[in-house]
KOLFI-717691 format. One line per 10 residues: their letters; for each residue x negated, z, y negated of C-alpha. Coordinates in steps of 0.25 Angstrom, whole numbers. Layout:
BEGIN
A = X Z Y ~ ... .
***
This chain:
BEGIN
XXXXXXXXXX = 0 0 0 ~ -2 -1 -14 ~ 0 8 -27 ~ 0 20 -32 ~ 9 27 -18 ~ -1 20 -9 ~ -12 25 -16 ~ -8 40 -16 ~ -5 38 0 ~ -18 33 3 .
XXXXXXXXXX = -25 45 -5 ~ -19 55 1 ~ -21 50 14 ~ -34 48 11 ~ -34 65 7 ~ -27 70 19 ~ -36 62 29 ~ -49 68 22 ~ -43 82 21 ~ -41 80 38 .
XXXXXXXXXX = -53 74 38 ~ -47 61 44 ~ -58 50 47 ~ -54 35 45 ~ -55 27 56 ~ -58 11 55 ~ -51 2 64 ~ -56 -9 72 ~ -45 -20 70 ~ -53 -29 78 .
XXXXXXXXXX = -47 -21 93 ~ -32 -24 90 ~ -26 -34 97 ~ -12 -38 97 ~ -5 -35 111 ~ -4 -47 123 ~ 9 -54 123 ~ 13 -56 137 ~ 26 -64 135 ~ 35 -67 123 .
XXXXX = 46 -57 128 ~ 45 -42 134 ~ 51 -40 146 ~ 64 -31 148 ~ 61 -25 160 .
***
């Protein structure tokens, strides 16, 4: 988001994860895959 609301949000996120001592953790997008497709249609039984 964007603004003044966002903004005010994001900082105190960014003060209650320091005051639990909470440690950002990076991502590695390159590991998701989208699932398999095994037919157009699920089955019903």
């Amino acid at each position: 988001g964007a603004g003044p609301y966002a903004w005010m949000i994001g900082r105190r996120f960014e003060i209650a994860s320091k005051k639990l001592n909470f440690q950002k953790i990076s991502l590695r997008t390159d590991l998701f895959a989208p699932p398999r497709r095994k037919s157009e249609q699920l089955s019903l039984f």
